[in-house]
C-alpha positions as CSV (number, residue, x, y, z in Angstrom):
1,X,51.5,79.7,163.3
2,X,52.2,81.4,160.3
3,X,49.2,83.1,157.6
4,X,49.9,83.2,153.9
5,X,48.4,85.2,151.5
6,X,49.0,85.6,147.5
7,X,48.1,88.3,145.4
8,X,49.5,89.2,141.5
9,X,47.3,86.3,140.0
10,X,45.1,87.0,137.1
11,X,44.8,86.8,133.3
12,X,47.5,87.5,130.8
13,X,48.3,86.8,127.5
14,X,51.0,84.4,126.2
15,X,54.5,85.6,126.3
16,X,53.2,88.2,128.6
17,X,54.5,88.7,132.5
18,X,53.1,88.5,136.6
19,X,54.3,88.9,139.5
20,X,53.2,86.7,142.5
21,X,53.5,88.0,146.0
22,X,53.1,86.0,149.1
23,X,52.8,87.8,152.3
24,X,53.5,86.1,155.5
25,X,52.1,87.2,159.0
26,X,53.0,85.5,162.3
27,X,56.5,85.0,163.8
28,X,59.7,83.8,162.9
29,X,59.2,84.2,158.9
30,X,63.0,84.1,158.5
31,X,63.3,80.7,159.6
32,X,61.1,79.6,157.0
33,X,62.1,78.4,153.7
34,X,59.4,79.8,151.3
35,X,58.4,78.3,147.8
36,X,55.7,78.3,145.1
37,X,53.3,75.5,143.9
38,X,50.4,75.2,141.3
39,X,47.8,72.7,140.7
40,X,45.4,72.2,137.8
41,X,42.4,70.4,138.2
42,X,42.6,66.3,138.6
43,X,45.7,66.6,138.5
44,X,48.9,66.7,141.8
45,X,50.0,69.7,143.1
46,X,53.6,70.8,141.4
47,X,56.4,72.3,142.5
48,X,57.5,75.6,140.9
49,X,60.2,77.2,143.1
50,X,61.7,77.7,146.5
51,X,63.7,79.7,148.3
52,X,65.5,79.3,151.7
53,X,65.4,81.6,154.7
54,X,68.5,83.2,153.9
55,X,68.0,83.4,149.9
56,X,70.3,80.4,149.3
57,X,69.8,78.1,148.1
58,X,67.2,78.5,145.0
59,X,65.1,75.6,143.4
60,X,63.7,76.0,139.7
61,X,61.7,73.6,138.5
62,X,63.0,72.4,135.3
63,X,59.5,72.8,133.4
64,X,60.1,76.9,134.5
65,X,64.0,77.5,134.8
66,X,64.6,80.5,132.7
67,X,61.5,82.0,132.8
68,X,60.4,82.2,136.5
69,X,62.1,83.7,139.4
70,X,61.8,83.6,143.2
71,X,63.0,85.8,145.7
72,X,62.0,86.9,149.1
73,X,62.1,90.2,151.0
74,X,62.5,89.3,155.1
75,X,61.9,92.8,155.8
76,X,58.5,92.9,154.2
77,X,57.8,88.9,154.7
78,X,57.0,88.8,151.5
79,X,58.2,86.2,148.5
80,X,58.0,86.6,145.3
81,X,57.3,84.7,141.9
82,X,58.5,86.4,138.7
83,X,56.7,84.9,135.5
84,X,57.6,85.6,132.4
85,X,57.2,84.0,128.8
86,X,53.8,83.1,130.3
87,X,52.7,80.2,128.1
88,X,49.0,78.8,128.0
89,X,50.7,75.5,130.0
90,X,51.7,77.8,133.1
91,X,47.4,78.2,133.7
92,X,47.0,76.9,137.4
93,X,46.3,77.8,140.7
94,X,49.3,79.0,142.5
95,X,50.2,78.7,146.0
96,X,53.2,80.2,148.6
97,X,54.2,77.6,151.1
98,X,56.0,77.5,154.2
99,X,58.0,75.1,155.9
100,X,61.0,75.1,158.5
101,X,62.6,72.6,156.4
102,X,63.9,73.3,152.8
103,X,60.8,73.5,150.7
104,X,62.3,72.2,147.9
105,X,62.5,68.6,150.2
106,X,58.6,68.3,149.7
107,X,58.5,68.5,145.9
108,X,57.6,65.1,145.4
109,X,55.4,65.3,148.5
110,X,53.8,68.4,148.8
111,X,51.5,67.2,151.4
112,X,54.5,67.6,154.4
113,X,54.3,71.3,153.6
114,X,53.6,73.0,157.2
115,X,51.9,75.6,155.8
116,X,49.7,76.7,152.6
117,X,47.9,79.8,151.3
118,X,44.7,79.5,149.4
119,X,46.0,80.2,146.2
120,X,45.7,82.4,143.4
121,X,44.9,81.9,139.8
122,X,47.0,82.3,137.2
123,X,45.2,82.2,133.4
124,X,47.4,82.4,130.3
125,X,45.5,82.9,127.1
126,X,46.9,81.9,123.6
């Protein structure tokens, strides 16, 4: 079993920065491949970014690529989601997931995801 928990969400202007981080507690965190999502209301969860147990290999999704970044610490279990050039479209709830297959696999289907934190908001303003 694995926990997830996000923090670094909150408001921020446009063309402003956050950091996300998504600490993991239970065993065997290495062996998971770690990746962000975000969902706005009525509308799918969408893949942002992942990131495989050993770093490699990375996943952008187009709509961020150049402006987000993910990377993971194994010694602190933690990933991480660097946001910048925030714009007012980026405004969703975020979530880290976990799964012991590539994460970036589920980005059509996020429902396969083994494991989900509850999310944290992220507001741009314009």
């Amino acid at each position: 079993q694995v926990q997830l928990v996000e923090s670094g969400g909150g408001l921020v202007q446009a063309g402003g920065s956050l950091r996300l981080s998504c600490t993991a507690s239970g065993r065997s965190f290495t062996l998971y491949s770690m990746g962000w999502f975000r969902q706005v209301p009525e509308k799918e969860r969408e893949f942002v970014a992942a990131i495989s147990w050993s770093g490699l290999p990375i996943v952008i999704a187009d709509s961020v690529k150049g402006r987000f970044t993910i990377s993971r610490d194994n010694s602190k279990l933690t990933v991480y989601l660097q946001m910048n050039s925030l714009e007012p479209e980026d405004t969703a709830v975020y979530y880290c997931a976990a799964d012991r297959s590539l994460i970036s696999s589920h980005r059509d289907s996020p429902k396969g995801v083994e494991y989900w934190g509850r999310g944290t908001l992220v507001t741009v303003s314009s």
